[in-house]
N, C-alpha and C positions, 0 to 999 in steps of 0.2 A: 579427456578428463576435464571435468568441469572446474575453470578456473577459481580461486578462494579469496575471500576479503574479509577485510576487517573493521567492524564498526566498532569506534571508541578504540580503549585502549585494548581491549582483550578477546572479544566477540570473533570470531571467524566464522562465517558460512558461506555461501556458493555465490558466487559475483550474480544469479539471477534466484530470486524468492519464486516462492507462488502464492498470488493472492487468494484465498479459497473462500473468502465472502459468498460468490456469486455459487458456489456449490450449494447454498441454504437457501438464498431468499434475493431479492432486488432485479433477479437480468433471468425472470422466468420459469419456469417449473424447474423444481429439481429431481435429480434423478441419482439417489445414492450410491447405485451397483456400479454407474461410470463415472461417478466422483472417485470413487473408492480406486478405481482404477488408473484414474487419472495422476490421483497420489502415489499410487507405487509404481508407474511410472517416470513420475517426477524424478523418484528415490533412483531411478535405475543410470536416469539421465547426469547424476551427480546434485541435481537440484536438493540441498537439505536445509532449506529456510522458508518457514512457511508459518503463514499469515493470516489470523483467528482475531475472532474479537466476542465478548460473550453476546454483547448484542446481534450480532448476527442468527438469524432464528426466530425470536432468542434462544441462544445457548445449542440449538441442533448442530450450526458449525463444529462449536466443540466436541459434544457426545462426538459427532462423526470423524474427527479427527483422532477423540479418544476410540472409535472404534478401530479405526487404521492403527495408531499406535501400540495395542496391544497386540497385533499378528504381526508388529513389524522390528526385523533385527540389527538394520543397520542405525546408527545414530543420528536423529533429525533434530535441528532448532525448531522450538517453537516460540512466536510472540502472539501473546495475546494482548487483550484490552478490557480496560473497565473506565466507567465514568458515565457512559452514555445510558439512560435507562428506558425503556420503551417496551411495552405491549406487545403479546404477540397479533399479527395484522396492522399494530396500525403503524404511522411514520413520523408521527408527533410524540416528541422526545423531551426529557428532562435533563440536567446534569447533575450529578452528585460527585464530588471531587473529596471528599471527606476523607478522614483518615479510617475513621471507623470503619467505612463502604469497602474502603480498598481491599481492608483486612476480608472482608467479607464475602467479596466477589473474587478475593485470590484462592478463598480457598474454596469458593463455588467450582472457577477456572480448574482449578489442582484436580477436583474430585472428576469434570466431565472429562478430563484431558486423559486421566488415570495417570497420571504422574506424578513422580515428589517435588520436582521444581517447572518452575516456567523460567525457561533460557530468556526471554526476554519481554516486561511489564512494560504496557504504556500506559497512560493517562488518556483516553481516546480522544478527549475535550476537555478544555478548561474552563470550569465555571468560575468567571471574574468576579462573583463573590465571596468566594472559599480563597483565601492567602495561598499562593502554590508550594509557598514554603512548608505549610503546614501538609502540605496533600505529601509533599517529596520525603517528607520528616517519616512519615505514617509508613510511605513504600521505603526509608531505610529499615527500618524496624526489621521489616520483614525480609529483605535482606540479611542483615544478618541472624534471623531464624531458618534460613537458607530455602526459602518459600522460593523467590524470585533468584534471581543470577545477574537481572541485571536491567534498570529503569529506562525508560524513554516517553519520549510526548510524541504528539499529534498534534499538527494545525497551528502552531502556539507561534508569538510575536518571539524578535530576538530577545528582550526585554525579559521576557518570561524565563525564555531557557537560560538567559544569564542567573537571574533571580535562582531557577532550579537550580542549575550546576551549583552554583554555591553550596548549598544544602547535601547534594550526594551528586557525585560524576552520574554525568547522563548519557549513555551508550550511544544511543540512537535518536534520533526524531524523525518523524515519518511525516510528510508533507504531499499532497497532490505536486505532480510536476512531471510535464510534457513536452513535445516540441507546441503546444498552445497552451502549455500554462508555466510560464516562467518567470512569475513573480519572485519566488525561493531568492533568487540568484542576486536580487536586489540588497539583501539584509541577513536572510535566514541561510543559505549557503555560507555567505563568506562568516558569519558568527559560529554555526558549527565548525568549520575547521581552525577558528582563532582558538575554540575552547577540546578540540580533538573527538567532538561526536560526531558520531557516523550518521551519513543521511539514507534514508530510503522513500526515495518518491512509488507512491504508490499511483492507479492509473495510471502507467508511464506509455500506455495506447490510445489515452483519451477515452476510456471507457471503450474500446473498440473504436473507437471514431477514425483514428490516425492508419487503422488496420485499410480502410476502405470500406471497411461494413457498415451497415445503417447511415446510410447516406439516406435515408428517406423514411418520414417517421412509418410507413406501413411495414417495415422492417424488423419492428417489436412485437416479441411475443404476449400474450396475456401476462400480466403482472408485470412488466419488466418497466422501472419505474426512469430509465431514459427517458422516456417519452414523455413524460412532464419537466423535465429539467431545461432549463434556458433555453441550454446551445445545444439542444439537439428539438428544439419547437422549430416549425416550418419553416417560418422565415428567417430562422438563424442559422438550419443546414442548408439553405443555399448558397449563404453568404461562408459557412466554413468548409465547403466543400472545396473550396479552394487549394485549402491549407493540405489537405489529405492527396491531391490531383499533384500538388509539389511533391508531397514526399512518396506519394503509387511512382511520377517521373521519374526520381532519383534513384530511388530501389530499382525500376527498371536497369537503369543505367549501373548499376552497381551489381546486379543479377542475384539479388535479394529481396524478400516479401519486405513491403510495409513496413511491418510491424518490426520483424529483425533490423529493419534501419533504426527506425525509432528507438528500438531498445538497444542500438550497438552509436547510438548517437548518445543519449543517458550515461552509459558505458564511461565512453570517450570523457566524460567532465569530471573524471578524477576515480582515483583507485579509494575513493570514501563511498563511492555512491552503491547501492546495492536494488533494482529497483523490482517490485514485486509486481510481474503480469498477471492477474485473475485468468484461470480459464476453469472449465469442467467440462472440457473436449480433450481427448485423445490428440486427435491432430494437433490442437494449436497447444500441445503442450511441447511437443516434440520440436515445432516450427520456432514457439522462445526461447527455446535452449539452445536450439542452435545459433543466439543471434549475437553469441558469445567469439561463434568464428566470424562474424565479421568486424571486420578492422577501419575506420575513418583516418585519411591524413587530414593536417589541420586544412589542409586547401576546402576539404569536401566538408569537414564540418560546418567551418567559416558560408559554404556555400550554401549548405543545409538551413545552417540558423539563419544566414539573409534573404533568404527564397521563401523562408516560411514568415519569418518576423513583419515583414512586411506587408501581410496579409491581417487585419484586423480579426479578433475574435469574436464573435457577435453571442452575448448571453453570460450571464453569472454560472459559474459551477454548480451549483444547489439551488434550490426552491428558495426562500426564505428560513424555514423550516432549518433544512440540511444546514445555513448559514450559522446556526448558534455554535458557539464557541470557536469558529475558525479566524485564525490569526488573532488566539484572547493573550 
Protein backbone atom coordinates (compact mmCIF):
# COMPACT_ATOMS: atom_id res chain seq x y z
CA UNK A 1 0.00 0.00 0.00
CA UNK A 2 1.29 3.09 -1.20
CA UNK A 3 2.35 5.32 1.79
CA UNK A 4 0.17 8.94 2.19
CA UNK A 5 1.23 12.56 2.80
CA UNK A 6 0.27 15.58 3.36
CA UNK A 7 0.86 19.03 1.71
CA UNK A 8 -0.28 22.08 3.79
CA UNK A 9 -2.58 21.77 6.16
CA UNK A 10 -5.15 19.46 4.46
CA UNK A 11 -3.96 18.09 1.02
CA UNK A 12 -3.21 14.26 1.33
CA UNK A 13 -1.93 12.14 -1.71
CA UNK A 14 0.54 9.28 -2.26
CA UNK A 15 4.09 10.13 -0.86
CA UNK A 16 5.33 9.73 -4.80
CA UNK A 17 3.33 12.12 -7.73
CA UNK A 18 3.71 11.55 -11.30
CA UNK A 19 4.98 13.91 -13.42
CA UNK A 20 3.09 13.67 -16.85
CA UNK A 21 4.71 16.64 -18.71
CA UNK A 22 6.90 14.43 -20.74
CA UNK A 23 3.80 12.35 -21.94
CA UNK A 24 2.92 15.68 -24.39
CA UNK A 25 5.90 17.30 -25.60
CA UNK A 26 9.89 18.21 -24.33
CA UNK A 27 11.76 14.29 -23.80
CA UNK A 28 10.41 13.29 -27.49
CA UNK A 29 7.50 11.80 -29.53
CA UNK A 30 4.61 11.02 -27.74
CA UNK A 31 2.75 8.10 -27.68
CA UNK A 32 -0.95 8.46 -26.05
CA UNK A 33 -2.15 4.50 -25.96
CA UNK A 34 1.08 4.01 -23.48
CA UNK A 35 0.58 7.25 -21.63
CA UNK A 36 -2.73 6.29 -21.02
CA UNK A 37 -1.50 3.10 -19.75
CA UNK A 38 1.07 4.34 -17.80
CA UNK A 39 -1.63 6.35 -15.89
CA UNK A 40 -3.76 3.57 -14.89
CA UNK A 41 -1.04 1.91 -13.90
CA UNK A 42 0.09 4.48 -11.69
CA UNK A 43 -3.72 4.34 -10.22
CA UNK A 44 -3.08 0.66 -9.59
CA UNK A 45 0.24 1.19 -7.94
CA UNK A 46 -1.44 3.51 -5.15
CA UNK A 47 0.08 6.53 -6.97
CA UNK A 48 -2.89 9.29 -7.00
CA UNK A 49 -1.09 12.62 -7.53
CA UNK A 50 -0.50 13.73 -10.66
CA UNK A 51 1.04 16.48 -12.41
CA UNK A 52 -0.35 18.84 -15.47
CA UNK A 53 0.21 22.11 -16.52
CA UNK A 54 -1.81 23.77 -19.35
CA UNK A 55 1.10 24.65 -21.05
CA UNK A 56 2.32 21.48 -21.64
CA UNK A 57 1.11 20.72 -25.35
CA UNK A 58 -0.28 23.31 -25.08
CA UNK A 59 -3.10 22.11 -23.27
CA UNK A 60 -2.92 18.15 -24.92
CA UNK A 61 -1.43 17.06 -21.31
CA UNK A 62 -4.70 18.07 -20.01
CA UNK A 63 -7.32 16.85 -22.80
CA UNK A 64 -5.21 13.58 -22.18
CA UNK A 65 -5.52 13.50 -18.70
CA UNK A 66 -9.24 14.57 -19.13
CA UNK A 67 -9.37 11.64 -21.33
CA UNK A 68 -8.00 9.17 -18.56
CA UNK A 69 -10.31 10.77 -16.10
CA UNK A 70 -13.33 10.21 -17.50
CA UNK A 71 -12.90 5.93 -17.80
CA UNK A 72 -11.42 6.36 -14.53
CA UNK A 73 -13.14 5.22 -10.99
CA UNK A 74 -11.04 5.42 -8.35
CA UNK A 75 -10.18 9.04 -6.75
CA UNK A 76 -6.97 10.89 -8.31
CA UNK A 77 -5.47 14.46 -7.34
CA UNK A 78 -4.89 16.54 -9.72
CA UNK A 79 -2.41 19.90 -10.05
CA UNK A 80 -2.38 21.75 -12.74
CA UNK A 81 -0.86 25.21 -13.81
CA UNK A 82 -1.25 28.51 -15.42
CA UNK A 83 0.89 31.64 -15.96
CA UNK A 84 3.15 30.32 -18.45
CA UNK A 85 1.84 31.19 -22.05
CA UNK A 86 3.58 29.76 -25.13
CA UNK A 87 2.68 28.62 -28.77
CA UNK A 88 2.26 25.41 -29.90
CA UNK A 89 6.20 24.37 -31.23
CA UNK A 90 7.78 26.91 -30.17
CA UNK A 91 9.78 27.33 -26.44
CA UNK A 92 9.74 31.15 -26.23
CA UNK A 93 7.39 32.01 -23.41
CA UNK A 94 5.55 35.00 -21.99
CA UNK A 95 4.13 35.43 -18.30
CA UNK A 96 0.83 36.46 -17.37
CA UNK A 97 0.06 36.30 -13.68
CA UNK A 98 -3.13 38.42 -13.81
CA UNK A 99 -6.01 37.90 -12.03
CA UNK A 100 -8.31 38.06 -14.96
CA UNK A 101 -5.78 35.08 -16.71
CA UNK A 102 -6.07 32.91 -13.80
CA UNK A 103 -9.97 33.02 -13.92
CA UNK A 104 -9.58 32.25 -17.37
CA UNK A 105 -7.21 29.47 -17.85
CA UNK A 106 -9.02 27.85 -14.65
CA UNK A 107 -11.59 27.37 -16.39
CA UNK A 108 -9.82 26.44 -19.80
CA UNK A 109 -7.96 23.84 -17.15
CA UNK A 110 -11.76 22.56 -15.62
CA UNK A 111 -13.18 22.22 -19.08
CA UNK A 112 -9.88 19.86 -20.70
CA UNK A 113 -9.58 18.07 -17.39
CA UNK A 114 -13.53 17.35 -17.43
CA UNK A 115 -13.80 18.19 -14.02
CA UNK A 116 -15.64 20.67 -11.45
CA UNK A 117 -12.49 21.27 -9.27
CA UNK A 118 -8.84 21.21 -9.63
CA UNK A 119 -7.43 19.50 -6.31
CA UNK A 120 -4.58 21.75 -6.65
CA UNK A 121 -3.70 25.60 -8.68
CA UNK A 122 -0.27 26.73 -9.12
CA UNK A 123 1.13 29.88 -10.46
CA UNK A 124 3.61 28.05 -12.78
CA UNK A 125 5.87 31.41 -12.87
CA UNK A 126 5.86 34.60 -11.33
CA UNK A 127 5.84 37.61 -13.41
CA UNK A 128 7.85 40.32 -11.07
CA UNK A 129 5.66 42.87 -12.63
CA UNK A 130 2.20 41.77 -11.72
CA UNK A 131 2.00 42.30 -7.39
CA UNK A 132 1.59 38.35 -6.29
CA UNK A 133 -0.77 39.70 -3.99
CA UNK A 134 -3.00 40.67 -6.46
CA UNK A 135 -2.44 37.23 -8.59
CA UNK A 136 -3.13 35.10 -4.86
CA UNK A 137 -6.38 37.64 -4.43
CA UNK A 138 -7.78 36.54 -8.06
CA UNK A 139 -6.99 32.50 -7.16
CA UNK A 140 -8.91 33.16 -3.57
CA UNK A 141 -12.03 34.21 -5.38
CA UNK A 142 -12.10 31.22 -7.05
CA UNK A 143 -11.59 29.21 -4.29
CA UNK A 144 -14.18 30.05 -2.66
CA UNK A 145 -16.45 29.46 -6.04
CA UNK A 146 -14.97 26.05 -5.32
CA UNK A 147 -13.15 26.19 -8.97
CA UNK A 148 -9.88 25.27 -7.18
CA UNK A 149 -9.25 23.31 -3.68
CA UNK A 150 -6.31 24.61 -3.14
CA UNK A 151 -3.25 27.30 -4.26
CA UNK A 152 0.46 26.69 -4.70
CA UNK A 153 3.56 28.36 -6.60
CA UNK A 154 6.54 27.33 -8.67
CA UNK A 155 9.94 28.50 -8.73
CA UNK A 156 9.25 31.59 -6.39
CA UNK A 157 11.93 33.32 -3.73
CA UNK A 158 10.83 32.79 0.12
CA UNK A 159 10.08 36.50 -0.05
CA UNK A 160 7.32 35.67 -2.41
CA UNK A 161 5.68 32.91 -0.70
CA UNK A 162 5.72 34.85 2.53
CA UNK A 163 4.11 37.96 0.54
CA UNK A 164 1.46 35.01 -0.84
CA UNK A 165 0.71 33.17 2.20
CA UNK A 166 -0.40 36.26 3.75
CA UNK A 167 -3.11 36.83 1.25
CA UNK A 168 -4.55 33.03 1.15
CA UNK A 169 -2.55 29.62 2.89
CA UNK A 170 -0.48 28.25 0.12
CA UNK A 171 -0.60 24.29 0.11
CA UNK A 172 2.17 23.54 -1.90
CA UNK A 173 5.21 24.96 -3.77
CA UNK A 174 6.72 23.10 -6.32
CA UNK A 175 10.51 23.61 -6.92
CA UNK A 176 13.28 21.74 -9.11
CA UNK A 177 15.20 19.66 -6.49
CA UNK A 178 17.70 16.78 -6.65
CA UNK A 179 20.59 15.12 -5.23
CA UNK A 180 22.39 18.07 -7.99
CA UNK A 181 20.01 20.68 -7.29
CA UNK A 182 19.78 21.80 -3.79
CA UNK A 183 19.40 25.10 -3.59
CA UNK A 184 15.59 24.83 -1.90
CA UNK A 185 17.29 23.79 1.27
CA UNK A 186 18.98 27.12 1.48
CA UNK A 187 15.88 29.48 2.12
CA UNK A 188 12.79 27.96 0.30
CA UNK A 189 12.68 24.57 2.33
CA UNK A 190 13.16 25.70 5.73
CA UNK A 191 10.39 28.93 4.91
CA UNK A 192 7.84 26.22 3.69
CA UNK A 193 7.90 24.44 6.81
CA UNK A 194 8.02 27.78 9.15
CA UNK A 195 4.75 28.70 7.22
CA UNK A 196 3.27 24.65 7.02
CA UNK A 197 3.38 24.36 3.06
CA UNK A 198 4.05 21.31 1.61
CA UNK A 199 6.89 20.89 -0.84
CA UNK A 200 7.12 18.95 -4.16
CA UNK A 201 10.35 18.85 -5.93
CA UNK A 202 9.77 18.10 -9.23
CA UNK A 203 12.79 16.51 -11.59
CA UNK A 204 13.65 14.71 -8.40
CA UNK A 205 15.97 12.37 -11.31
CA UNK A 206 17.61 15.10 -12.78
CA UNK A 207 15.63 14.93 -15.70
CA UNK A 208 16.73 11.31 -15.89
CA UNK A 209 20.25 12.26 -15.51
CA UNK A 210 20.55 10.78 -11.66
CA UNK A 211 18.86 7.53 -13.37
CA UNK A 212 22.10 6.78 -15.25
CA UNK A 213 20.49 7.41 -18.63
CA UNK A 214 21.74 10.04 -21.09
CA UNK A 215 25.05 10.19 -20.03
CA UNK A 216 25.82 11.15 -23.68
CA UNK A 217 24.14 13.72 -25.72
CA UNK A 218 23.65 10.96 -28.67
CA UNK A 219 21.33 9.61 -26.18
CA UNK A 220 18.30 12.08 -27.11
CA UNK A 221 15.61 11.40 -29.15
CA UNK A 222 14.36 13.97 -31.87
CA UNK A 223 12.64 16.84 -30.15
CA UNK A 224 13.81 16.08 -26.79
CA UNK A 225 14.82 19.48 -25.65
CA UNK A 226 17.75 18.09 -22.89
CA UNK A 227 20.07 18.34 -25.37
CA UNK A 228 20.21 22.06 -25.52
CA UNK A 229 20.11 22.62 -21.76
CA UNK A 230 23.54 23.45 -19.88
CA UNK A 231 24.16 20.35 -17.89
CA UNK A 232 23.41 17.99 -20.14
CA UNK A 233 25.81 19.87 -23.31
CA UNK A 234 28.99 17.89 -23.88
CA UNK A 235 31.33 19.25 -21.79
CA UNK A 236 28.96 19.47 -18.84
CA UNK A 237 28.05 15.65 -18.98
CA UNK A 238 31.46 14.57 -18.53
CA UNK A 239 32.07 16.68 -15.71
CA UNK A 240 28.39 15.36 -14.00
CA UNK A 241 28.73 12.11 -14.82
CA UNK A 242 30.34 11.84 -11.79
CA UNK A 243 27.49 12.69 -9.58
CA UNK A 244 25.31 9.82 -11.20
CA UNK A 245 28.57 6.98 -11.02
CA UNK A 246 28.13 7.94 -6.97
CA UNK A 247 24.73 7.43 -6.70
CA UNK A 248 24.68 3.88 -9.80
CA UNK A 249 27.75 2.89 -6.65
CA UNK A 250 25.55 3.42 -3.72
CA UNK A 251 22.37 1.94 -5.23
CA UNK A 252 24.46 -0.91 -6.05
CA UNK A 253 25.41 -1.28 -2.50
CA UNK A 254 22.11 -0.71 -1.32
CA UNK A 255 20.52 -3.29 -4.10
CA UNK A 256 18.45 -0.71 -5.64
CA UNK A 257 18.18 1.22 -9.09
CA UNK A 258 19.49 4.83 -9.31
CA UNK A 259 16.60 6.36 -9.36
CA UNK A 260 14.73 4.60 -6.29
CA UNK A 261 17.76 5.86 -4.20
CA UNK A 262 17.34 9.19 -5.42
CA UNK A 263 13.85 9.23 -4.78
CA UNK A 264 14.02 7.25 -1.42
CA UNK A 265 16.82 9.94 -0.48
CA UNK A 266 13.95 13.12 -1.40
CA UNK A 267 11.77 10.70 0.83
CA UNK A 268 14.12 10.84 3.70
CA UNK A 269 14.12 14.98 4.13
CA UNK A 270 10.79 15.06 5.73
CA UNK A 271 7.23 13.69 5.86
CA UNK A 272 6.39 17.46 3.90
CA UNK A 273 8.23 16.38 0.82
CA UNK A 274 6.13 14.75 -1.93
CA UNK A 275 8.33 14.42 -5.16
CA UNK A 276 6.87 13.89 -8.80
CA UNK A 277 9.06 11.56 -11.26
CA UNK A 278 7.92 12.16 -14.96
CA UNK A 279 7.72 8.95 -16.86
CA UNK A 280 5.54 7.58 -20.04
CA UNK A 281 7.09 4.08 -19.61
CA UNK A 282 5.49 1.30 -18.10
CA UNK A 283 8.65 0.19 -16.62
CA UNK A 284 9.87 2.99 -14.95
CA UNK A 285 6.66 3.67 -13.53
CA UNK A 286 6.56 0.47 -11.61
CA UNK A 287 10.57 0.86 -10.81
CA UNK A 288 9.21 4.81 -8.77
CA UNK A 289 6.78 3.37 -6.82
CA UNK A 290 8.57 1.00 -5.55
CA UNK A 291 11.28 3.51 -4.38
CA UNK A 292 8.88 4.13 -1.56
CA UNK A 293 10.25 0.47 -0.02
CA UNK A 294 13.47 1.69 0.38
CA UNK A 295 14.51 3.12 3.61
CA UNK A 296 17.98 5.33 4.31
CA UNK A 297 19.61 5.53 7.91
CA UNK A 298 20.88 8.91 8.65
CA UNK A 299 24.54 7.19 8.36
CA UNK A 300 23.67 6.45 4.33
CA UNK A 301 22.01 9.64 3.88
CA UNK A 302 24.69 11.77 5.57
CA UNK A 303 26.88 9.60 3.18
CA UNK A 304 24.88 10.02 -0.03
CA UNK A 305 24.69 13.84 0.40
CA UNK A 306 28.77 14.00 0.99
CA UNK A 307 29.60 11.71 -1.90
CA UNK A 308 27.54 13.74 -4.18
CA UNK A 309 27.83 17.32 -2.85
CA UNK A 310 31.15 17.32 -3.47
CA UNK A 311 31.12 16.83 -6.81
CA UNK A 312 30.63 20.35 -8.73
CA UNK A 313 27.58 20.84 -10.94
CA UNK A 314 28.75 21.99 -14.34
CA UNK A 315 25.69 24.11 -16.22
CA UNK A 316 22.40 26.21 -15.28
CA UNK A 317 19.09 24.17 -15.21
CA UNK A 318 17.42 26.07 -18.41
CA UNK A 319 18.41 27.81 -21.48
CA UNK A 320 18.16 31.48 -20.67
CA UNK A 321 14.73 31.28 -22.09
CA UNK A 322 13.45 28.47 -19.43
CA UNK A 323 15.17 30.95 -16.64
CA UNK A 324 12.29 33.56 -16.63
CA UNK A 325 10.54 33.74 -13.55
CA UNK A 326 12.61 31.11 -11.46
CA UNK A 327 13.21 32.15 -8.12
CA UNK A 328 10.83 35.63 -8.90
Amino acid sequence: MMEKRKLGAKLSVSAIGLGCMGMSEFYGPREDRESLRVLARAVELGIDFFDTADMYGPHHNEELLGRFLAQQQQPVRIATKFGIVRRPGEYRRSLNNSAAYARQSCEASLKRLGVEQIDLYYVHRINPEEPIEETIDGLSALVKEGKIAHIGLCEVSADTLRRAHAVHPITALQTEYSLWTRDVEQDILPTCRELGVGFVPYSPLGRGFLTGRFQDTAAFEEGDFRAHLPRFAEEAIDSNRRIADVIAGMAAEKGCTPAQLSLAWLLSKGPDIVPIPGTKKLRYIDENAAATQVTLSAAEQHQLESATERLPVMGERYTPEGMKGVNA
